[in-house]
C-alpha positions, 0 to 999 in steps of 0.5 A: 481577467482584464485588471479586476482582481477578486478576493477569494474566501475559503472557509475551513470547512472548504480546506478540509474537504479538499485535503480529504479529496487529495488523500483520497487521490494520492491513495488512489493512485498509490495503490494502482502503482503498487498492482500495476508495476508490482503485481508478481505472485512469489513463492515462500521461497521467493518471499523469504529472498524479498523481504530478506527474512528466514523460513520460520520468521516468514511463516511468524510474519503469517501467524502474528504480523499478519502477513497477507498471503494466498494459500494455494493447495497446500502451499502459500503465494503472496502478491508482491504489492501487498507485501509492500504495503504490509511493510509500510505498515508494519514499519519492519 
């Protein structure tokens, strides 16, 4: 640019569209980070330890909250990221 200078238009439409992009990106990149660095599985004893709650109030979570969780056998597993996001949602 050797001293022009250009005006730049963008419509609302455009303003949008990018937001969108860019949400889209930071979810992106939000849910790799939560498998990369937090893609342990947890027992329900592990579970109860991380989210700091008891047995029964675990096991609520399941039933009324929604809780994710893998059932294995007759034993349950969680991943640690989708607890986190659970949390996030839940706002607990």
């Amino acid at each position: 640019m050797s001293g022009t200078s250009e005006i730049l238009t963008i419509r609302p439409s455009d303003i949008s569209e990018i937001i969108e992009r860019l949400e889209h990106i930071e979810k992106t990149l939000g849910e790799d980070r939560f498998k990369t660095s937090n893609n342990e599985i947890l027992t329900v004893e592990e579970a109860c330890k991380y989210l700091k709650v008891s047995l029964p109030t675990l096991y609520r979570y399941i039933k009324t909250l929604d809780l994710p969780s893998i059932k294995v056998g007759h034993q349950r597993r969680f991943r640690k990221w989708e607890i986190i996001q659970w949390c996030e949602q839940q706002k607990i």
